[in-house]
N, C-alpha and C positions, 0 to 999 in steps of 0.2 A: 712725229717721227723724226722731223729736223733736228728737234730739240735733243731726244736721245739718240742719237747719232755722234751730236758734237761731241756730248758728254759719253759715250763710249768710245772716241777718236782722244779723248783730251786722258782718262784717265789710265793709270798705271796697271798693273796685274796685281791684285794685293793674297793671291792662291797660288802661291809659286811663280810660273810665267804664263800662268790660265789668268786673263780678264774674264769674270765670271760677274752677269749682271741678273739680278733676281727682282722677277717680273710677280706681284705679290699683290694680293686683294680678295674681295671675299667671291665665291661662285659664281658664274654666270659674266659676270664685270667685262669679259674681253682680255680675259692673260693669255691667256693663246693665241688668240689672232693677233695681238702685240707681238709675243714672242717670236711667232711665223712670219711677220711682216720683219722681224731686226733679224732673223736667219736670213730671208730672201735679198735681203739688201745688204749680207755683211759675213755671209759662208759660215755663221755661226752654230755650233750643234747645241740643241736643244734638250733637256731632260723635263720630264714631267714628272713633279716632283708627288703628284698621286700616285706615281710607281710604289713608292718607299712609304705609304702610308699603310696604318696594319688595319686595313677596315673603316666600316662608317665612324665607329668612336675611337680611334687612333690618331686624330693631326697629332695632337700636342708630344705624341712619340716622335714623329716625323725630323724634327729641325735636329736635335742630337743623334740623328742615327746619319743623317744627310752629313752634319759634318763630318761625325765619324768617317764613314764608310765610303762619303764619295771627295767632299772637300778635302779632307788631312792628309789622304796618298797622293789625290793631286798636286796641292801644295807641296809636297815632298818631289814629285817629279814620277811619280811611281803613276803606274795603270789602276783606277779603283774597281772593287769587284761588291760595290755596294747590294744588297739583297734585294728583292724585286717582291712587291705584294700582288698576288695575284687576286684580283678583282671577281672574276667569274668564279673562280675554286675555293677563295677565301681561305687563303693559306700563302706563305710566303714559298717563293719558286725560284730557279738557278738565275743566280745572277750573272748579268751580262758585262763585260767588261765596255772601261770610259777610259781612254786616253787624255793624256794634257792635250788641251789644243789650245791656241791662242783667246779663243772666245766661248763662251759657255754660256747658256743663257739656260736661266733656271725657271720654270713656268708652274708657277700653282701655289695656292692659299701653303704660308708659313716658310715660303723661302726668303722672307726678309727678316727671320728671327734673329736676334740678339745672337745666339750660337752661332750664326753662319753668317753674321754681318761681315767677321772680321775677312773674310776668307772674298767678301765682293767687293769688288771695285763701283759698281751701279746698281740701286735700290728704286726700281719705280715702284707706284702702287697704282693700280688699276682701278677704276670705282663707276657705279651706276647705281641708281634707286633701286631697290626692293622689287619693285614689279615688273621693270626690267631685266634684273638681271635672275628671278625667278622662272618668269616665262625664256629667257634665253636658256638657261637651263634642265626645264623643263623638257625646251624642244631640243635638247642635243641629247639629254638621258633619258629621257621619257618614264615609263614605268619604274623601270631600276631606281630611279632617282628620288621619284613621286616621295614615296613613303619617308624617305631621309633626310626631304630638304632643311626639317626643322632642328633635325639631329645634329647636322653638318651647320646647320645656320649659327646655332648656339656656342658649337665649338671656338665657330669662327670669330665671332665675336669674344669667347674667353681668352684668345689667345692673341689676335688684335690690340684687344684691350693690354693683357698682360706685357706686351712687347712695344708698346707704341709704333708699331711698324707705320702707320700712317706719316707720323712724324717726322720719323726717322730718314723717309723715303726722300732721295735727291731730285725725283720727279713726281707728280701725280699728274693722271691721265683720266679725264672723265668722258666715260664712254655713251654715255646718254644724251653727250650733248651732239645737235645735225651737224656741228663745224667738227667734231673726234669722231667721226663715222668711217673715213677713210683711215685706216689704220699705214698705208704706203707711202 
C-alpha cells in the first residue's frame, strides 16, 4: 500500500485535473479491496468498472465505452453521464452522474486498457493463482457466478493478452502471497 501511495502522491493528473488510477487483473485477484483500502486512505471515489460492462460476454466492449463516456468529459472538466449495465435486469439503465474529483480510482478487469491508459496517471495490476482467486470469487458471487467463471475467465485472458496490461502496469500486487494479505 506504501508503494502505491507514493506513486499516487508523486504523479500528475493526466484526465484533466482528475488523478485517475486503474486497479486491473483478472477476477477474484483482490481489485477491490486494493481499490477500498487507496479510497480509505486517500478520500478517493471509486467506480466499478463492472458497471459499464454489457453482460457476461461484453469486457472487451467495456474499455471504449469507459473512455468514451466517463474518462473524455472528465478530462474535459465536464460531469460524465456514462451508462450503467444492469446486472440483475441484464439491460443497460439510467445513468448516474461522476464529477472531476481530484482522485478516481478505477476498479475491475480491463480498466488498464490501452484506450484508457492515456487518461491515468497509475496502472496497478492485481494477481493470484487460479484457485485462489476462483474460490474468492466463487465465495463473493456464488451461484450467479458459478456457471460463467469460464466464460469471464476466457475473456480475461483475450484481452490481458491483447493489451499487455500486465506489463504495462506501474505496480503489480500479488495477493496470494501471507506478506500482500494486508491490503492497509
Amino acid at each position: 500500500m506504501e508503494a502505491l501511495l507514493e506513486l499516487v502522491r508523486t504523479r500528475q493528473p493526466a484526465c484533466g485535473r482528475v488523478r485517475v488510477v486503474a486497479v486491473d487483473g483478472p477476477s477474484g485477484a483482490g481489485k477491490s479491496s486494493l481499490a477500498d483500502a487507496l479510497a480509505d486512505r486517500t478520500d478517493a471515489v471509486v467506480v466499478r468498472t463492472d458497471e459499464f460492462v454489457p453482460g457476461w460476454t461484453g469486457l472487451a466492449q467495456m474499455p471504449p465505452a469507459l473512455a468514451d463516456g466517463l474518462l473524455a468529459p472528465l478530462a474535459r472538466d465536464e460531469t460524465a453521464w456514462p451508462p450503467r449495465w444492469s446486472w440483475v435486469r441484464d439491460t443497460w439503465v439510467r445513468a448516474l452522474p461522476v464529477e472531476p474529483v481530484p482522485l478516481l480510482v478505477l476498479d475491475g478487469c480491463g480498466s488498464g486498457s490501452r484506450v484508457l491508459r492515456p487518461f491515468l496517471s497509475v496502472l496497478v495490476w492485481v494477481e493470484a493463482d487460479v484457485a485462489t482467486r476462483q474460490r474468492r470469487a466463487l465465495s463473493r458471487d456464488g451461484d450467479t457466478y458459478a456457471p460463467w467463471w469460464d466464460v469471464w475467465a476466457a475473456q480475461e485472458r483475450r484481452l490481458f493478452a491483447a493489451e499487455g496490461t500486465r506489463a504495462a502496469a506501474d505496480l503489480v500486487v500479488r495477493t496470494d502471497d501471507p506478506a500482500a494479505r494486508s491490503l492497509s
